[in-house]
C-alpha positions, 0 to 999 in steps of 0.5 A: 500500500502505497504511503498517503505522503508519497501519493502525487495523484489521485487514480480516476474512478468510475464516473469520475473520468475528469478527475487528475492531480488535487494541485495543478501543475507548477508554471513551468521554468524553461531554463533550470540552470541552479540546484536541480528541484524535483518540486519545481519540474511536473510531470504529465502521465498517460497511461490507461493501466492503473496497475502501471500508474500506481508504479509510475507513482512509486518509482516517482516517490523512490527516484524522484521524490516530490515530482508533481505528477498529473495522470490521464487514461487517454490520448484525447485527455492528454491533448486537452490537459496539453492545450492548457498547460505544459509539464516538463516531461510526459511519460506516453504508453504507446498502447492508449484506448484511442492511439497505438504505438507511434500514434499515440506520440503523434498525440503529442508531437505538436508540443515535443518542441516543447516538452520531454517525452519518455515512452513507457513500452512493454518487455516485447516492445524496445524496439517501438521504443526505439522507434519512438525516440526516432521520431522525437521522443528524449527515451524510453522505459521498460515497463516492470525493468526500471529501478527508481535510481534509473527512472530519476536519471531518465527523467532527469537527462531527457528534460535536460536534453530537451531544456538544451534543444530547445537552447540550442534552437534559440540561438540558432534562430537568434544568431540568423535573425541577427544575420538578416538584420545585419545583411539588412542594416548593412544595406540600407547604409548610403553608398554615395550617388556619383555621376561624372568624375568625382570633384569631392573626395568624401570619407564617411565613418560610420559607428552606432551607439547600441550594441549588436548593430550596424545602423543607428538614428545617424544618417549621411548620404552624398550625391554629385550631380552630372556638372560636379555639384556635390549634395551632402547630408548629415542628421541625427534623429533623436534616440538610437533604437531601431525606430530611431535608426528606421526613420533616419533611413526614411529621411536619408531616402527622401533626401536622396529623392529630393536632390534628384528632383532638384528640389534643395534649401528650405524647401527641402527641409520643409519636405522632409520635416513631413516625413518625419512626421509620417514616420516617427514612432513618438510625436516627441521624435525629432531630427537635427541635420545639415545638408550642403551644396557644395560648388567645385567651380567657384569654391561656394559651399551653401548650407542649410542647417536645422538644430544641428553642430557646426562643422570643422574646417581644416586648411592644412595644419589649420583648424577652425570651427564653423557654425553658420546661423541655422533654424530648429531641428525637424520636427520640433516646431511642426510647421512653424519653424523658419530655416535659411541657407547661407554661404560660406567659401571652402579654398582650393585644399581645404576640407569640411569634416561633419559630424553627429554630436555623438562624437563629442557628447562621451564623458572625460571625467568622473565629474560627468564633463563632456568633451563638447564642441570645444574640445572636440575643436582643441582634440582636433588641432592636436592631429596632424595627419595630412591625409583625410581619412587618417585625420577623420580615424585619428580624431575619432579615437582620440575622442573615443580614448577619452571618453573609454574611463567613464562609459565610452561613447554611447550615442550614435556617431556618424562623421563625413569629411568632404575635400575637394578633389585636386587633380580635377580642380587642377584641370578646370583652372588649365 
């Protein structure tokens, strides 16, 4: 007679077929990596021999000893209990009223994903048993042949199996989502449009803030129209999540666009304020950017800033700060917001470096300063590497060295450096 303390379930009686366990199954814990608990795993059994139930009970009460266990007689009632809630493990008789041998796992199979399965044959049946765990069970158990030690190591190693299955095929869909979203990300960031022969040399560096991605709410893009004028664009939307990182991708599209329509100035900006307003994810979201026209032939850069830095200009060894007046960023006075474009002069040899205040807004100090827009100019005249990309890689992690003590640099940080192009200013002063 099987002890009142170790009795895990109560046996179904006639005119009772509903009946189970008196405690519902605990909720289950997919990842168990601490103290292995009995009381903390359930069990679902499926057996319609009570003789066989009553021995399951025990070999639990000796092997696995404070396992919660539910009982049912029959497929059907297992695919019910099932679609309610999920043990750790189920332990199948494959000779079921309703289902037979591998049917009776096909009761099942929708949930093996998710659930261990051990088979419970007969002394004539291993191998149906080994059929079984071809076809998705973690093992199989003789009826009559199982000592209590052996039952609880069963039990244990085929939800452990299944707890690592189940690891496993997370992180093989994580590791292709996360190639998807790279191969995505890596797409959507601009290749400069050229048309003729290049009359701007352009360095573009590119890194975003939140870890594990390629694109953040920075965004650039360039674009030489047929005559050598050169469009360039550089903004940051405010956030560096992936809704900020889309919109950005939006505005930079439709900057695109808008060039190719000859569509430039104030005009433009007013434009893509309304994307911005279609696309943004919150009616707080906001954009600042700069957008450039720069003119080979007579040296003339016009330049259109909304709420964004200034930019460095740098002739030779020299480097100075230029800031032009400007309106608000995008989006934050829908509508209302006046912009202007100005000009100003790049000489022969001289190159414009844009950049997102990510650059300068890492801390220096355990006081919480930040390098800013004058230190950024100040980091900038230490570095006197005459070629451009060198200079633009130097400045960067200069800036990133100092900020690496007190947290780095966590904001998106998007540079584009534009210098003319030598030889074919060489060519048009001939």
């Amino acid at each position: 007679m099987l002890s009142g303390q170790s009795r895990q379930i109560r046996l179904l009686g006639d005119g009772d077929s509903k009946a189970r366990t008196e405690a519902p199954i605990p909720d289950r814990r997919p990842d168990r990596t601490t103290v292995w608990s009995w009381p903390d795993l359930s069990v679902l059994l499926v057996e319609d021999d009570q003789a066989d139930a009553l021995l399951v009970e025990e070999l639990i009460a000796d092997g696995a000893p404070g396992l919660p266990m539910r009982w049912v007689r029959s497929a059907a009632e297992a695919r019910e209990l099932l679609a309610e809630q999920l043990p750790d493990c189920v332990l199948l008789d494959l000779h079921l009223p309703d289902a037979h041998g591998l049917e009776a796992l096909a009761t099942v199979r929708e949930y093996t994903d998710k659930v261990a399965v051990i088979v419970l044959t007969g002394l004539d049946q291993e191998q149906i048993g080994l059929a079984a765990v071809a076809a998705g069970a973690q093992d199989y158990l003789v009826k009559g042949r199982v000592e209590p030690e052996l039952f609880g190591r069963a039990l244990r190693y085929a939800i452990q199996r299944k707890q690592a299955e189940r690891a496993a095929a997370a992180l093989r869909a994580s590791q292709m989502r996360a190639q998807e979203n790279a191969r995505l990300e890596r797409g959507l960031l601009p290749t400069p449009l050229v048309r003729g022969e290049r009359s701007v040399d352009i360095v573009a560096r590119y890194r975003p803030g939140r870890a594990n991605a390629l694109l953040g709410g920075d965004f650039y893009d360039v674009v030489q129209q047929a005559d050598g004028t050169v469009h360039a664009l550089i903004g940051d939307v405010a956030g560096h999540g992936p809704d900020e990182a889309a919109t950005g991708v939006a505005l930079r599209l439709a900057w695109r666009t808008l060039v190719l329509s000859e569509i430039v100035g104030v005009r433009q900006l007013q434009l893509l304020e309304e994307v911005l307003l279609a696309e943004r994810t919150g009616k707080h979201t906001f954009a600042t950017l700069t957008s450039l026209i720069l003119c080979p032939h007579d040296h003339r850069v016009l330049v259109t800033r909304a709420g964004h830095p200034g930019m460095l200009m740098r002739t030779g060894s020299a480097v100075d700060w230029v800031e032009v007046p400007g309106g608000p960023a995008i989006g934050f006075l829908p509508g209302r917001a006046e912009w202007a474009t100005h000009e100003l002069t790049l000489p022969d040899g001289s190159g414009l470096m844009l950049f997102t205040d990510g650059l300068f807004e890492g801390h220096t100090d355990a006081g919480q300063d930040r390098l800013g827009e004058e230190g950024l100019l100040e980091l900038a005249r230490t570095v006197t590497a005459a070629e451009p990309a060198v200079f633009v890689d130097e400045l960067i992690w200069r800036a990133e060295e100092l900020a690496e003590a007190h947290g780095g640099l966590a904001d998106d940080v998007a540079v584009m450096y534009l210098q003319w192009n030598h030889r074919d200013l060489k060519q048009d002063n001939r």
